[in-house]
C-alpha positions, 0 to 999 in steps of 0.5 A: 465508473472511471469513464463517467463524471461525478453526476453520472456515478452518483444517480447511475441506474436511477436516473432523473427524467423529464416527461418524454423519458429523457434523462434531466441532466440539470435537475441531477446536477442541481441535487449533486451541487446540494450534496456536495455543499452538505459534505463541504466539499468542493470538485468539478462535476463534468470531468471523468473521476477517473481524473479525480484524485482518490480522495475526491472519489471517495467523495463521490461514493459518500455523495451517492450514499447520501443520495440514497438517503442512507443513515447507515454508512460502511467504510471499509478503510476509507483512508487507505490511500488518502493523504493526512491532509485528506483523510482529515477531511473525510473525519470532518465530514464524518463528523458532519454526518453525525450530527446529521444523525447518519450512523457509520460502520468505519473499518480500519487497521489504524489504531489513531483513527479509531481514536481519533473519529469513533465512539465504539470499537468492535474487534474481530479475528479470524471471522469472529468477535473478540471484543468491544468496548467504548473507546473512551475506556481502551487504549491502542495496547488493549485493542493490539492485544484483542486483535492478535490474540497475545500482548505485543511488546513491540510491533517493530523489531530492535533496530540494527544498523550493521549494513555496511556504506562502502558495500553498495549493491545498487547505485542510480547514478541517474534515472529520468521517467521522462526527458523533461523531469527531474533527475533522481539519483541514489544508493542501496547498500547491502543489508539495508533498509532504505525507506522512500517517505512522502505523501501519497502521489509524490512519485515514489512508486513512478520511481520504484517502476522506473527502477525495474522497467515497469515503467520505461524510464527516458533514461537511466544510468543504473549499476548492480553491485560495481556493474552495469545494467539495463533493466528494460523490463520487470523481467530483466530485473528479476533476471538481476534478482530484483524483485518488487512487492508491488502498492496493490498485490491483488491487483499486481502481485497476485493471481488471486483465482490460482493456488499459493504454489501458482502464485509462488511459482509463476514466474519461476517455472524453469526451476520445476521442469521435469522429464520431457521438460514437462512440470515436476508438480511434486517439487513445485508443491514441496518448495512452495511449501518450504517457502510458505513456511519460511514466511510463515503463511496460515493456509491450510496448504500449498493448493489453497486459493490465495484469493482466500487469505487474509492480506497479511498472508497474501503479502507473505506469498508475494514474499516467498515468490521473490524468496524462491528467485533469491532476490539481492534487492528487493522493493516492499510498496506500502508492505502492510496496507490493509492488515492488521497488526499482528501481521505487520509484527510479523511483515517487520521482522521478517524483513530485517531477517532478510536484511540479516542475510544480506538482502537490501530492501526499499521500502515505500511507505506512506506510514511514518511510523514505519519509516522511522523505526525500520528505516537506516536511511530515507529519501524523502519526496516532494512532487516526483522530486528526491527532497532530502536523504535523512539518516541517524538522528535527522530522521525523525518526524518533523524532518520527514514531514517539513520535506515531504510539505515542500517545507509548508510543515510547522 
């Protein structure tokens, strides 16, 4: 409950009680403090967790679980969101747990992880069980290949650097989100992939949503392709063909009741007008089928719920909307968060097959493997700020890193 503070959440609907029936404040901040200490961590009780950071929320469920004196626990990609620095923590105190003899279902799509907190691994794929063994006895090759059902080589695609400097389709010549912050400024060249690096809550996606209108900017000083615009509203940077695949599609990107033809279609609707201005629902179920198949979507059609797909197939249709609209440029917001591998295989390739059609992308991505191996150039940020541009043989971990850090990295 975001308007609730920490002792609130964790005791809600079973709160303490003093003998006339009210609520015993301090005996449930008294247990919360306990449980706390037992995890190592540290947060302010009173304020609202809304005002927390992630990682601190996730505590806070961890705390409550604990409260319900659970020895199982299940969590469902836990770090998703989290810092390295953070997620390093919660290992810590799923350590902790462990040898407090807590057992744990940890869910992830991030193969390190597994190796680097689990004992077993259970592999599923489409709804059922592949395999399982020790991790002590696999390594990440076996597990891909379990999950995706094939052997995968290589989940990035061959690298090509063929986008051309001199053809600048966007150019920030400058862009504030507010009148006292820091000036950011930047180009995108045609056919190209430019990464935006950097630890959660950096202020890469404040950016993005400047960019586009999303967030209105104090002031910005924006050229598409040699001309000027003012891009006030999402809108009107779709009018530009600029389109954005935002952190959180089921949140933002998605209508996940509405079939893959609504949510392809839905803000393209002029496209599909009939007689009597009425909707030509043929034509729009047929291009939402064509699109669905030139990304490559597993549903059983054009009317399935996309609320029913898995997340890689959910990302897919965000990608053929903005495919129908014929985007120059477009912003891919951690692009494979919460799928697995073989769909991020095919989010890669699909977008250097559109850098290859010269469609320019702006990835934003908190996984550094991504960055390095899609990227022609990334802007790294440190605290809303553009910390460097690292391209060719700068861009490499360490670098990414030692910026990101405020220079803090060994």
């Amino acid at each position: 409950m975001p308007d609730l503070d920490a002792v609130d959440n964790i005791f809600l609907g079973r709160e303490h009680r003093n003998r006339l029936g009210l609520r015993a404040r301090r005996s449930m901040r008294r247990e919360a403090l306990a449980l706390f200490a037992r995890l190592g961590v540290s947060l302010p009780l009173e304020c609202p967790v809304a005002e927390l950071s992630i990682a601190d929320q996730q505590f806070i469920e961890i705390a409550k679980a604990l409260s319900l004196e659970a020895r199982i626990l299940v969590l469902d990609e836990p770090t998703a969101t989290l810092t390295p620095s953070e997620a390093e923590q919660l290992f810590a105190i799923m350590r902790e747990l462990r040898s407090q003899g807590v057992a744990m279902v940890f869910i992830s799509h991030h193969m390190e992880e597994i190796f680097t907190i689990c004992d077993r691994v259970t592999v599923m794929r489409d709804g059922e069980k592949v395999g399982g063994c020790e991790v002590a006895t696999t390594d990440a090759d076996a597990l891909i290949e379990m999950m995706v059902g094939r052997r995968v080589e290589n989940i990035f695609p061959e690298p090509r650097s063929d986008s051309d400097p001199n053809d600048v389709v966007l150019s920030v010549a400058s862009l504030k989100l507010t009148p006292d912050g820091p000036e950011h400024a930047f180009d995108l060249h045609r056919g190209e992939i430019l990464g935006f690096a950097g630890l959660v809550g950096s202020g890469r996606s404040e950016l993005a949503m400047g960019l586009i209108g999303a967030m209105r900017p104090a002031y910005a000083r924006v050229r598409l392709e040699g001309s000027p615009v003012k891009l006030h509203h999402p809108a009107t940077a779709l009018e530009h063909g600029i389109g954005l695949l935002p952190e959180s599609r089921k949140t933002q990107g998605l209508v996940l009741p509405f079939s893959c033809r609504d949510n392809i279609s839905l803000n393209n609707l002029a496209r599909f007008k009939g007689p009597l201005r009425l909707l030509d629902r043929r034509q729009e179920a047929r291009t939402a089928a064509e699109l669905m198949a030139s990304v490559r979507v597993k549903a059983p059609g054009p009317e399935t719920p996309v609320g029913d797909l898995s997340g890689g197939n959910q990302q897919k249709v965000v990608i053929a909307r903005w495919l129908g609209h014929r985007c120059k440029v477009l912003i891919f917001d951690e692009p494979t968060r919460g799928i697995d591998v073989g769909a991020k295989s095919e989010i890669y390739a699909l977008m250097k097959a559109l850098t290859a059609r010269g469609v320019s992308i702006i990835m934003i991505s908190s996984e550094l493997p991504e960055i390095l191996a899609l990227c022609d150039r990334a802007l790294v940020f440190h605290q809303g700020r553009i910390a460097a541009e690292l391209s060719g043989e700068a861009l490499d971990s360490p670098s990414v890193m030692y910026h990101a850090t405020g220079g803090l990295s060994s």
